[in-house]
MARBAVO-177450 format. One record per residue: residue number from 1; residue in one letter; z, y, x of N, C-alpha, C, CB in turn. Coordinates in steps of 0.2 Angstrom, whole numbers, plus 5000, padded with zeros to 4 digits. Each point is the difference from the previous one (the first is absolute). Glycine has a CB too. Layout:
MARBAVO-177450
+-----+-----+------+------+------+------+------+------+------+------+------+------+------+------+
!   n ! res !  npz !  npy !  npx ! capz ! capy ! capx !  cpz !  cpy !  cpx ! cbpz ! cbpy ! cbpx !
+-----+-----+------+------+------+------+------+------+------+------+------+------+------+------+
! NUM !   a !    Z !    Y !    X !    Z !    Y !    X !    Z !    Y !    X !    Z !    Y !    X !
...
+-----+-----+------+------+------+------+------+------+------+------+------+------+------+------+
//
This chain:
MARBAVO-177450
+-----+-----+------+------+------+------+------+------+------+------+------+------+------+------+
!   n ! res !  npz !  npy !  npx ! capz ! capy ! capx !  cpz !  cpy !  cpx ! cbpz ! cbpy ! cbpx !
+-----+-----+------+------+------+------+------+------+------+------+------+------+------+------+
!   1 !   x ! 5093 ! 4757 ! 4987 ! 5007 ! 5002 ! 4999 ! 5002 ! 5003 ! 4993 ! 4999 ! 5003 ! 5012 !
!   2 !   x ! 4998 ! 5000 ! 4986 ! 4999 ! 5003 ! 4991 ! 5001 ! 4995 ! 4996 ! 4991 ! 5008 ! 5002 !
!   3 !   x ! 5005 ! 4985 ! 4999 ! 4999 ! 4997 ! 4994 ! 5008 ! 4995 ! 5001 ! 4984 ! 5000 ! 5000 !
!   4 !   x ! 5019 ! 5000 ! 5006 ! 5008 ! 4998 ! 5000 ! 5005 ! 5005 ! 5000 ! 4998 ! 4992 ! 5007 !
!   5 !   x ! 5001 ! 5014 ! 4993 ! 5005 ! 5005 ! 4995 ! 4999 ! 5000 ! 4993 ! 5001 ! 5007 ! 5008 !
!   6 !   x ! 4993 ! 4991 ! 4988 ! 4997 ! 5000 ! 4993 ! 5003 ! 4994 ! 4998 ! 4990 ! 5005 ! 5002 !
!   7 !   x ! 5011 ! 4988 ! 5003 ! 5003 ! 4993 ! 4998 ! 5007 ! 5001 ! 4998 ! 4993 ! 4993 ! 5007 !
!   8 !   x ! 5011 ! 5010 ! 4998 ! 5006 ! 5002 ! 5001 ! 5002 ! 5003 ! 4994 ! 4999 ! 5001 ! 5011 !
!   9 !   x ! 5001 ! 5006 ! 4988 ! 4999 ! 5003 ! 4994 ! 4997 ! 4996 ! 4995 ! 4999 ! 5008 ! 5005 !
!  10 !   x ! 4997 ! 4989 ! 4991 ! 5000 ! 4995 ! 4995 ! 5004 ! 4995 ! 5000 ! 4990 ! 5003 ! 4999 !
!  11 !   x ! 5012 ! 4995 ! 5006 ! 5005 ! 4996 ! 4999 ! 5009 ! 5000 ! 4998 ! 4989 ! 4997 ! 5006 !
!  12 !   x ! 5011 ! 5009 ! 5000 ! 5010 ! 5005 ! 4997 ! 4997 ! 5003 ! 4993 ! 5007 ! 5007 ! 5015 !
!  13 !   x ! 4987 ! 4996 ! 4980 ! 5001 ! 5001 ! 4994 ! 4999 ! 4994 ! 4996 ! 4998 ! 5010 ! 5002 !
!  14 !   x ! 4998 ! 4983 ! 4999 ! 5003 ! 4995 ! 4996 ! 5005 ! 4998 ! 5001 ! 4993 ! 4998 ! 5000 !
!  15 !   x ! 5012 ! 5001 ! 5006 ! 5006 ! 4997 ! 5001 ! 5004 ! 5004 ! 4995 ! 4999 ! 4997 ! 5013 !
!  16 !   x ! 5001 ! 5010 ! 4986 ! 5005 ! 5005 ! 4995 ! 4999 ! 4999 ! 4993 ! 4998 ! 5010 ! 5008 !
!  17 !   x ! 4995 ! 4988 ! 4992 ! 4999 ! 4999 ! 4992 ! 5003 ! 4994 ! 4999 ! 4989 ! 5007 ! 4999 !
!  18 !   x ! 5011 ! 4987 ! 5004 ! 5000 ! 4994 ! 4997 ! 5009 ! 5000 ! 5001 ! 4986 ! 4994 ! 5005 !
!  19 !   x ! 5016 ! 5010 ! 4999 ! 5008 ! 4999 ! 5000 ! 5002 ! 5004 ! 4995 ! 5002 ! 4998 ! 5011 !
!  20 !   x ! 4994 ! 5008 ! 4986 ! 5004 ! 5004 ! 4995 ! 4996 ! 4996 ! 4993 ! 5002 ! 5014 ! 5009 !
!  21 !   x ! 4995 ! 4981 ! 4990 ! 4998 ! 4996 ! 4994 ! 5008 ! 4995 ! 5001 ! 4983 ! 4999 ! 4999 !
!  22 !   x ! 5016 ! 4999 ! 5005 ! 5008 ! 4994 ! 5001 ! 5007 ! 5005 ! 4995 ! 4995 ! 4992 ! 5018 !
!  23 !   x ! 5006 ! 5013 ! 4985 ! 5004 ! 5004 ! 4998 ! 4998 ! 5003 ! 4993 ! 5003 ! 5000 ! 5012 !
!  24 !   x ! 4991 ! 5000 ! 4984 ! 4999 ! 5001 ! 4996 ! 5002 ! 4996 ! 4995 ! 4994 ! 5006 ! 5006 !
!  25 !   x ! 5004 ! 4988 ! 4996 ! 5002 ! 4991 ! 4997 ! 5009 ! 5001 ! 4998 ! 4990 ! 4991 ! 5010 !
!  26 !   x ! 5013 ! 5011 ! 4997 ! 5006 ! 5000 ! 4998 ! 5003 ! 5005 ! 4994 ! 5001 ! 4997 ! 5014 !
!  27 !   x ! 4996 ! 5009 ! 4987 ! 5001 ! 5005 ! 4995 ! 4999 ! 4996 ! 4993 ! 4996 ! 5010 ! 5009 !
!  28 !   x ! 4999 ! 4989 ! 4989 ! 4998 ! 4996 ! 4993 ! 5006 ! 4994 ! 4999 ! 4984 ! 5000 ! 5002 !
!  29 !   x ! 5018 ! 4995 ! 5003 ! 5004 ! 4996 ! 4999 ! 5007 ! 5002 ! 4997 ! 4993 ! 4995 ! 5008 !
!  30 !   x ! 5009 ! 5011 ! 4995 ! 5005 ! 5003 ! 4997 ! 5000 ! 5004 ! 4995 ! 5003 ! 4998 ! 5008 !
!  31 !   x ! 4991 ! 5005 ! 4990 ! 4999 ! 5001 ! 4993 ! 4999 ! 4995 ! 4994 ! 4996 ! 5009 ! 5005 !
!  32 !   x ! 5005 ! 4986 ! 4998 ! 4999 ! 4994 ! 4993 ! 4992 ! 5001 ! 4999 ! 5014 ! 5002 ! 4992 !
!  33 !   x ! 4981 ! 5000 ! 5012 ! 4992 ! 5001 ! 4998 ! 4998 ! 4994 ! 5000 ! 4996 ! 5011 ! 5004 !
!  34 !   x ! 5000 ! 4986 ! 4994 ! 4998 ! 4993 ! 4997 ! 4993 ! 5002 ! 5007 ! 5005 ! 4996 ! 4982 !
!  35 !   x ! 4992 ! 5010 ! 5021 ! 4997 ! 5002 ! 5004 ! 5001 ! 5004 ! 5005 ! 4995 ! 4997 ! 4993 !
!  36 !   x ! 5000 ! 5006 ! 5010 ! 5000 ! 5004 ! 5007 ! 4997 ! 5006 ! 4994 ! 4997 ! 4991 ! 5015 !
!  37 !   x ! 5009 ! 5015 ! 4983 ! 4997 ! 5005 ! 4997 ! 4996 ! 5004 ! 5004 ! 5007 ! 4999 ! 4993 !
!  38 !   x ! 4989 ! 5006 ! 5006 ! 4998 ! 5005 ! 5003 ! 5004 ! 5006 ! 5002 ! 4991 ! 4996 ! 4995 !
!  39 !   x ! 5014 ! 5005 ! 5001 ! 5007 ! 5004 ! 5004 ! 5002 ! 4996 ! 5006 ! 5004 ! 5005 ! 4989 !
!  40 !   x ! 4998 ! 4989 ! 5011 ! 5003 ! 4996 ! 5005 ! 4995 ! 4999 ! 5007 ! 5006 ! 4995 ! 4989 !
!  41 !   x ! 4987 ! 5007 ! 5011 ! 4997 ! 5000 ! 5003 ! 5001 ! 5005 ! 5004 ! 4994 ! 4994 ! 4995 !
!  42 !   x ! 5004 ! 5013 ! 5003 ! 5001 ! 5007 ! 5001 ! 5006 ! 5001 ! 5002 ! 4993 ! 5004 ! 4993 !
!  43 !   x ! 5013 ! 4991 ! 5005 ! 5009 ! 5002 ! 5002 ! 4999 ! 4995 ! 5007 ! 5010 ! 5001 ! 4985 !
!  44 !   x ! 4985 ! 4994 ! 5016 ! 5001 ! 4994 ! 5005 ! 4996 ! 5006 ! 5006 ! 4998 ! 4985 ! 4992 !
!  45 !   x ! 4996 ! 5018 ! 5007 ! 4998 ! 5004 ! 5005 ! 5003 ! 5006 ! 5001 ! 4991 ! 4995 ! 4997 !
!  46 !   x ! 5013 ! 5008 ! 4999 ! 5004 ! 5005 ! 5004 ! 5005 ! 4997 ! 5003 ! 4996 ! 5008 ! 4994 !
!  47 !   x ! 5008 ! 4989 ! 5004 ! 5005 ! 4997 ! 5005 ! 4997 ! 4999 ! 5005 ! 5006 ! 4995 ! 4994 !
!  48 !   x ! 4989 ! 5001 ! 5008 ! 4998 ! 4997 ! 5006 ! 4996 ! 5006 ! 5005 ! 4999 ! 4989 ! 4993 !
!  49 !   x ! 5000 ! 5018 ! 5003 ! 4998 ! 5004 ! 5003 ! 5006 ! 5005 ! 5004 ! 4990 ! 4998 ! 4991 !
!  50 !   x ! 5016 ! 5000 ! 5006 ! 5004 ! 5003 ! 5003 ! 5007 ! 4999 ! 5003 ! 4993 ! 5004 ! 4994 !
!  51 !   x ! 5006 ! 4988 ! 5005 ! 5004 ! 4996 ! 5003 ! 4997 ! 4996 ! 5006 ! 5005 ! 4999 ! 4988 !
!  52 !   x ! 4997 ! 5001 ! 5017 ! 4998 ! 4997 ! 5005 ! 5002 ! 4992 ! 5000 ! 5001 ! 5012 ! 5007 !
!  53 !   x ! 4995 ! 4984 ! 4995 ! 4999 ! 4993 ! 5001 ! 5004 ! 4999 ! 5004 ! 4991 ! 4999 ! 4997 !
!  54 !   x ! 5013 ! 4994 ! 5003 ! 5006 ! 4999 ! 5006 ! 4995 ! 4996 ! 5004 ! 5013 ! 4999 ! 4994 !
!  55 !   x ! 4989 ! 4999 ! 5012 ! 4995 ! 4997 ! 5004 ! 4998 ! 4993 ! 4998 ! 5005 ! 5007 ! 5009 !
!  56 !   x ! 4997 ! 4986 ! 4989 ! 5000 ! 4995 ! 4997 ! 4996 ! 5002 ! 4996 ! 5009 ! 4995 ! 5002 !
!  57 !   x ! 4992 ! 5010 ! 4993 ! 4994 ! 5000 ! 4993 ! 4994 ! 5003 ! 5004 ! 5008 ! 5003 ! 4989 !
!  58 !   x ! 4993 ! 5000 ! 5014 ! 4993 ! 5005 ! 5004 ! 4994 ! 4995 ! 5002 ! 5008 ! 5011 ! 5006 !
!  59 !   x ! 4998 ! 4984 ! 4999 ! 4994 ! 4995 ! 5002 ! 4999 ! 4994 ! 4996 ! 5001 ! 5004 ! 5010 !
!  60 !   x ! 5000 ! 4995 ! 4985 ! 4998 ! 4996 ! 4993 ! 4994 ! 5004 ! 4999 ! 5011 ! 4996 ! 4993 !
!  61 !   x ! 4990 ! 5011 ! 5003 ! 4997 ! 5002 ! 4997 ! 4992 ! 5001 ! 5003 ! 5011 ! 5004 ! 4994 !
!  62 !   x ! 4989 ! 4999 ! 5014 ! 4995 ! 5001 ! 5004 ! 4996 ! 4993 ! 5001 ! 5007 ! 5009 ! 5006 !
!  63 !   x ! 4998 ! 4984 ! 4995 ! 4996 ! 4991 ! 4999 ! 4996 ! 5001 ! 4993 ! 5011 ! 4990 ! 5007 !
!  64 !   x ! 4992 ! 5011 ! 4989 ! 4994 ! 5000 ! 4993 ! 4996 ! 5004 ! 5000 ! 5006 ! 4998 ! 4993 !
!  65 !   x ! 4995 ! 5010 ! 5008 ! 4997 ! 5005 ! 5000 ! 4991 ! 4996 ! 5005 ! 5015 ! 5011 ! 4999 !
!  66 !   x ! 4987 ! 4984 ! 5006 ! 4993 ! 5001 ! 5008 ! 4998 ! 4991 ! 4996 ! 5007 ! 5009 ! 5016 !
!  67 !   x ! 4996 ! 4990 ! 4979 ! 4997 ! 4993 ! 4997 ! 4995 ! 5002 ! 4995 ! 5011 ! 4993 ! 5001 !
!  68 !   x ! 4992 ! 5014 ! 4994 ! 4997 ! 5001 ! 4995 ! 4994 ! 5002 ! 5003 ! 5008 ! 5002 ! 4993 !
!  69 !   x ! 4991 ! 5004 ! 5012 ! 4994 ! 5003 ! 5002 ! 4995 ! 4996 ! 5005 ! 5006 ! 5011 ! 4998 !
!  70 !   x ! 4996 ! 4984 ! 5006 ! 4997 ! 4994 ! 5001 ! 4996 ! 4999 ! 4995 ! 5008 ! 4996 ! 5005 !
!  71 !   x ! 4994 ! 5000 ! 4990 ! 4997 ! 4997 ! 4994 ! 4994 ! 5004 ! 4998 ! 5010 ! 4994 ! 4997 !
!  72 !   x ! 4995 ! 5013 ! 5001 ! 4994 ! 5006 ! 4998 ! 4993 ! 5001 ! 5004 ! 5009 ! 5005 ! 4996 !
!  73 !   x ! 4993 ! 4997 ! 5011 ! 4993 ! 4999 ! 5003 ! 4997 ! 4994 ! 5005 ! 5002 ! 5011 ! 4998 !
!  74 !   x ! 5001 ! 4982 ! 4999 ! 4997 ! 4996 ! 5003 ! 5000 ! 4994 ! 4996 ! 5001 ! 5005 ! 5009 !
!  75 !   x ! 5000 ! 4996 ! 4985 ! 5001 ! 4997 ! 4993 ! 5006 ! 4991 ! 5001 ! 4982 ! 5008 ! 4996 !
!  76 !   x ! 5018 ! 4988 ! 4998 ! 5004 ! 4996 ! 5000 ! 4996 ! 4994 ! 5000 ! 5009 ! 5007 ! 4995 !
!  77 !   x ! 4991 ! 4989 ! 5010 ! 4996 ! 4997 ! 5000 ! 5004 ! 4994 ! 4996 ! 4994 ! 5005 ! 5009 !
!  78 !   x ! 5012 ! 4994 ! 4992 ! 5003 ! 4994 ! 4997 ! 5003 ! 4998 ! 4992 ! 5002 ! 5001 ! 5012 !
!  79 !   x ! 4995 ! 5006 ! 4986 ! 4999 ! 4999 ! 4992 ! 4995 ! 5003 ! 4998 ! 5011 ! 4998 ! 4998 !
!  80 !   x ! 4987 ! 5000 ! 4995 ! 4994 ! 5003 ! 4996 ! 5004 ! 5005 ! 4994 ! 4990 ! 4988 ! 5002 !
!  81 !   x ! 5015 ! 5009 ! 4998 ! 5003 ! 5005 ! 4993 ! 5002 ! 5005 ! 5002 ! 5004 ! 4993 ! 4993 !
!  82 !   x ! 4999 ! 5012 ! 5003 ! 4999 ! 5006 ! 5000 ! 5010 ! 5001 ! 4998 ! 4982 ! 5003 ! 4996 !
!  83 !   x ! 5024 ! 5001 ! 5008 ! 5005 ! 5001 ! 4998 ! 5001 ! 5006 ! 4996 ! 5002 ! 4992 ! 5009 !
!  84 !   x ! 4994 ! 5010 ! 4988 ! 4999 ! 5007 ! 5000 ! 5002 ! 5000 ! 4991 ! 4989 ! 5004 ! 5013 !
!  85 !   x ! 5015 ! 4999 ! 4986 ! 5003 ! 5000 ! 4994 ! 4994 ! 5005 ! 4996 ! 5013 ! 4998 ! 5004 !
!  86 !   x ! 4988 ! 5003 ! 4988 ! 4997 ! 5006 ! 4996 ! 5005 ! 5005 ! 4999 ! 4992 ! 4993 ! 4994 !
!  87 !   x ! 5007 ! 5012 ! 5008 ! 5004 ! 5007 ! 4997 ! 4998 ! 5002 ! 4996 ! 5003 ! 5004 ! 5008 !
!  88 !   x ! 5000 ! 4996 ! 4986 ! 4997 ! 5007 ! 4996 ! 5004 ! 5006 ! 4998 ! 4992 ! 4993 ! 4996 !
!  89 !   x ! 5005 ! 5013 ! 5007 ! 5002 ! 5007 ! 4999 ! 5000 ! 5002 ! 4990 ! 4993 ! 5003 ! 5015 !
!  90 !   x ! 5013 ! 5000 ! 4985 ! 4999 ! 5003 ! 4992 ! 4998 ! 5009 ! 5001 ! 5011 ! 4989 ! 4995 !
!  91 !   x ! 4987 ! 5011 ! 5003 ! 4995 ! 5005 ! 4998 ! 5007 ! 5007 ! 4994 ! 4984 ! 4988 ! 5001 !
!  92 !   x ! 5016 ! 5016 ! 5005 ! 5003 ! 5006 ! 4996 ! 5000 ! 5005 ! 5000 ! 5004 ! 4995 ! 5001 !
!  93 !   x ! 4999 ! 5008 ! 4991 ! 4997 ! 5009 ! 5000 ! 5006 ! 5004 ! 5000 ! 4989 ! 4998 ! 4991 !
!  94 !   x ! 5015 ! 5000 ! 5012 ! 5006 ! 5006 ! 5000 ! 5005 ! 4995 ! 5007 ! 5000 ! 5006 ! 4983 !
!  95 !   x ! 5001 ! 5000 ! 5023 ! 5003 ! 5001 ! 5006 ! 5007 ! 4995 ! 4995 ! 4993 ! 5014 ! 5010 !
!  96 !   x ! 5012 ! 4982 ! 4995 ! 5006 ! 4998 ! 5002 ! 5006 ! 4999 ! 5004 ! 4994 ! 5000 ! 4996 !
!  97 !   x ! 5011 ! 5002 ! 5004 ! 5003 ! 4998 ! 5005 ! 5003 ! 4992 ! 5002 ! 5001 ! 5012 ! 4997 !
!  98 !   x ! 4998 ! 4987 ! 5011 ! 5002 ! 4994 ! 5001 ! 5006 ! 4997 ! 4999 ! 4993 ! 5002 ! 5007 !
!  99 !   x ! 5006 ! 4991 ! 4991 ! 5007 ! 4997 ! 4997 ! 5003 ! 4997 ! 5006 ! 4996 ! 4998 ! 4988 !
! 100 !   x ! 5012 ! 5002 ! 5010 ! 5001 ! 4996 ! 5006 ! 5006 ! 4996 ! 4997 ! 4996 ! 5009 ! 5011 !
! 101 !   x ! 5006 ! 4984 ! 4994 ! 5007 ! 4998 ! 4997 ! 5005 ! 5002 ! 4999 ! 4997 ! 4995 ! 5001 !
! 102 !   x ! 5011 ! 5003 ! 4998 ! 5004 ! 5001 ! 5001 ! 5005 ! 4996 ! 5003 ! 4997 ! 5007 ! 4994 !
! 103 !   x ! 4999 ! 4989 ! 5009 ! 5002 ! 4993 ! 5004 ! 5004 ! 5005 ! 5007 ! 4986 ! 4988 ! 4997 !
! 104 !   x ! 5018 ! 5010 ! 5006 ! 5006 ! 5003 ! 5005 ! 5000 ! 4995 ! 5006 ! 5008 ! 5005 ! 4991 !
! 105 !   x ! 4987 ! 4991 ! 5009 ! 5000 ! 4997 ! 5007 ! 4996 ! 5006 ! 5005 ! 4999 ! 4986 ! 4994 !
! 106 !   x ! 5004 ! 5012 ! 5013 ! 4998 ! 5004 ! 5006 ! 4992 ! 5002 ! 4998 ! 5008 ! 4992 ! 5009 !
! 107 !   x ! 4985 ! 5005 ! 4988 ! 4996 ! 5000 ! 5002 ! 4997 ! 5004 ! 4994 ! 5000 ! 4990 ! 5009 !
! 108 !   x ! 5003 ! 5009 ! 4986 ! 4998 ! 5004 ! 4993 ! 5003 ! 5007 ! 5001 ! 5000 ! 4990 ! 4991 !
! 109 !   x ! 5009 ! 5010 ! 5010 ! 5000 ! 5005 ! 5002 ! 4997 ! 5006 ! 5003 ! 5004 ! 4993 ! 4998 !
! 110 !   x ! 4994 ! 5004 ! 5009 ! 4995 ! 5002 ! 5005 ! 4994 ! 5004 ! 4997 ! 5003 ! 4989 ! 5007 !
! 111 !   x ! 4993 ! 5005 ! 4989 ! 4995 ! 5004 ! 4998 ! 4999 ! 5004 ! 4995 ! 4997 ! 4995 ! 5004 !
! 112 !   x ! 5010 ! 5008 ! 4992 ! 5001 ! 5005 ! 4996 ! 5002 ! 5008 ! 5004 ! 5005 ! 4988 ! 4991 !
! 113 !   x ! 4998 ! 5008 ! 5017 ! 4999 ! 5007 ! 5003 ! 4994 ! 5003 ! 5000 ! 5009 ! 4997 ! 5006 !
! 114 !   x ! 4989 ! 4998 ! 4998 ! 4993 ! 5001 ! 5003 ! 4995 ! 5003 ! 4995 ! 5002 ! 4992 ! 5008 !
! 115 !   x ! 4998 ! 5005 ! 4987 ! 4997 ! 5006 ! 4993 ! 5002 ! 5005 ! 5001 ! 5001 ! 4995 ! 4992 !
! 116 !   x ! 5005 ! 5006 ! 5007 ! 5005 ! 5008 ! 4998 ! 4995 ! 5005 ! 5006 ! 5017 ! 4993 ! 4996 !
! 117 !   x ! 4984 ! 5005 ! 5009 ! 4998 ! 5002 ! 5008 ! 4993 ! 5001 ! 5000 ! 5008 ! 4994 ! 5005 !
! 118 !   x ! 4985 ! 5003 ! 4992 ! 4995 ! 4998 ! 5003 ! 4996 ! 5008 ! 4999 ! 5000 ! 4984 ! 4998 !
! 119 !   x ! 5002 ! 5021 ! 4998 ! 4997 ! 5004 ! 4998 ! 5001 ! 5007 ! 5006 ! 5000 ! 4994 ! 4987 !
! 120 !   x ! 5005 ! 5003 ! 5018 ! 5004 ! 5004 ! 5007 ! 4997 ! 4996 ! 5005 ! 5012 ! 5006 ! 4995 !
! 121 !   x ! 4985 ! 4990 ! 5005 ! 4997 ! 4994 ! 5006 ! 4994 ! 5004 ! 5004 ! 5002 ! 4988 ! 4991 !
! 122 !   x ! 4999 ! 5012 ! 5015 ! 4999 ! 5001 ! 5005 ! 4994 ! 4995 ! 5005 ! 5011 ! 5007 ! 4996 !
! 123 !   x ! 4984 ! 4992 ! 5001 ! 4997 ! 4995 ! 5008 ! 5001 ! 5001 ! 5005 ! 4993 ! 4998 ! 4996 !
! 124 !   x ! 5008 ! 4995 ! 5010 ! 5001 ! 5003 ! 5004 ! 4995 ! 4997 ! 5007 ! 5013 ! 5002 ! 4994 !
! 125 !   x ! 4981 ! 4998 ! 5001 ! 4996 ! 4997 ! 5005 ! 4993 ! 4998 ! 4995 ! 5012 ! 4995 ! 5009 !
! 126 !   x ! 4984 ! 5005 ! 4993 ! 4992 ! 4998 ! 4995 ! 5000 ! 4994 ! 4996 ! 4993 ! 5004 ! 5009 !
! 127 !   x ! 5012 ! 4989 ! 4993 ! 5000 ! 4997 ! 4997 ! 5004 ! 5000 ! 4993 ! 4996 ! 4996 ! 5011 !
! 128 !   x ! 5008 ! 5009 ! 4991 ! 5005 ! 5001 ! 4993 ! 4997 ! 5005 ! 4995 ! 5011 ! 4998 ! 5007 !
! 129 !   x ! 4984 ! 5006 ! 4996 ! 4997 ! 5005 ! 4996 ! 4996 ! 4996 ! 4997 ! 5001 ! 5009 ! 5006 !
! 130 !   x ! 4995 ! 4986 ! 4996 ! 4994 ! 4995 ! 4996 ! 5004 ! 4994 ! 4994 ! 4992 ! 5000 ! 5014 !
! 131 !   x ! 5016 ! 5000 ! 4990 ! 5002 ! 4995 ! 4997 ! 5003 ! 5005 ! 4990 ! 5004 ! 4990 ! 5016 !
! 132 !   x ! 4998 ! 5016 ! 4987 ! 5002 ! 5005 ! 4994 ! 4995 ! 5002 ! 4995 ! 5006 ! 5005 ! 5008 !
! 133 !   x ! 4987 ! 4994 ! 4998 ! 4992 ! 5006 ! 4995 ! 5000 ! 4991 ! 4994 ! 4987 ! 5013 ! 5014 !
! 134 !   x ! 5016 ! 4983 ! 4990 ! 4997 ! 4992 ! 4996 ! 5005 ! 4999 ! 4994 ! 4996 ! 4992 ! 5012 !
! 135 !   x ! 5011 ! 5013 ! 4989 ! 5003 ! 4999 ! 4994 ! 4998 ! 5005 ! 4995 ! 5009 ! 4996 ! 5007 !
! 136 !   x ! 4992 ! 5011 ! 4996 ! 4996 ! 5003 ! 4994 ! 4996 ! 5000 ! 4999 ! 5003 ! 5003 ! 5000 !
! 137 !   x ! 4992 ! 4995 ! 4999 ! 4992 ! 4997 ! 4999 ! 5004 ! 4997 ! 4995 ! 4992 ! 4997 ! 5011 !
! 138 !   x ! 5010 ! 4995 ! 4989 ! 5003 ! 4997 ! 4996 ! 5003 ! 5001 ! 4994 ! 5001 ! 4997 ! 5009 !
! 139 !   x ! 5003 ! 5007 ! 4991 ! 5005 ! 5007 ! 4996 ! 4996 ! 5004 ! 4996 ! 5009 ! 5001 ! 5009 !
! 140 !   x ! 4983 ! 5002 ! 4993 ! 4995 ! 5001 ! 4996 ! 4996 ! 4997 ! 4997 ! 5001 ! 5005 ! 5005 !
! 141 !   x ! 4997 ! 4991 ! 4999 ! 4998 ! 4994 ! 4995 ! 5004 ! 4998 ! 4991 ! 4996 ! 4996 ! 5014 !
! 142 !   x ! 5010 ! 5004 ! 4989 ! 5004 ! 4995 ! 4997 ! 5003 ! 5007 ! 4994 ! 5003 ! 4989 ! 5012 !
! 143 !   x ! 4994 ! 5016 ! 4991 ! 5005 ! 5005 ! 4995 ! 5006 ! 4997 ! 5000 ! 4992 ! 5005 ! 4992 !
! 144 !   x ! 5012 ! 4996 ! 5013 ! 5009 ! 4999 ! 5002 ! 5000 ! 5006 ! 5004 ! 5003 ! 4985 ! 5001 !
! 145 !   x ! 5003 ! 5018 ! 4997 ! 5002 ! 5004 ! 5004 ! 5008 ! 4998 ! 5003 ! 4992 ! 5009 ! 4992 !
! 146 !   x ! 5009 ! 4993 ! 5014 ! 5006 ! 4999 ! 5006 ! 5003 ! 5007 ! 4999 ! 4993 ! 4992 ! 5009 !
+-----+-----+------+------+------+------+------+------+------+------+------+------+------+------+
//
């Protein structure tokens, strides 16, 4: 029974993450970023931390979310390549604050509140606390400050 609340759980926090990258995409696209910045990441995960999912996106995001951890523990048999991009982290000596755009669509907007807000954010439940300790983590690493 454990190891199906453990699937469950890894898979509603893949579903969050892979929807708050999609939303991150969008964010970059309306800053004119030629990439997925790393503010845009952090602005994609707290939106999605505090923005609930409509039902249609929920069960998208939950079909990728049980495809990806599939593959993860029962690997891909139908391809040898690897989709897995390179990141690389720049390396900094002095804290920043996160950038955001001034794009005025519903979804930029949105996650300019949710900025504004995230430092009064309340979990309401373990998966939102894991999904918060995973943003600040991020935000330390990253020396960005929210």
């Amino acid at each position: 029974m454990s190891d199906d609340l453990f699937d469950s759980i890894m898979k509603s926090f893949l579903a969050q993450i892979g929807s708050a990258l999609k939303i991150s995409k969008i964010i970059s696209e309306h800053s004119s970023e030629k990439e997925v910045s790393e503010d845009a990441v952090i602005c994609g995960l707290v939106y999605r931390l505090m923005t609930p999912m409509k039902s249609e996106e929920m069960t998208e995001s939950l079909d990728n979310a049980s495809d990806i951890y599939d593959k993860i523990l029962y690997g891909d048999e139908e391809s040898g390549e690897s989709d897995e991009e390179e990141i690389i982290i720049e390396e900094r000596n002095i804290s920043r604050k996160i950038k955001v755009n001034l794009c005025n669509c519903d979804t930029c907007m949105r996650a300019r509140v949710c900025i504004i807000n995230y430092n009064n954010h309340e979990p309401k439940d373990n998966l939102e606390v894991m999904f918060k300790n995973a943003i600040d983590t991020a935000c330390k690493k990253g020396k960005i400050y929210i």
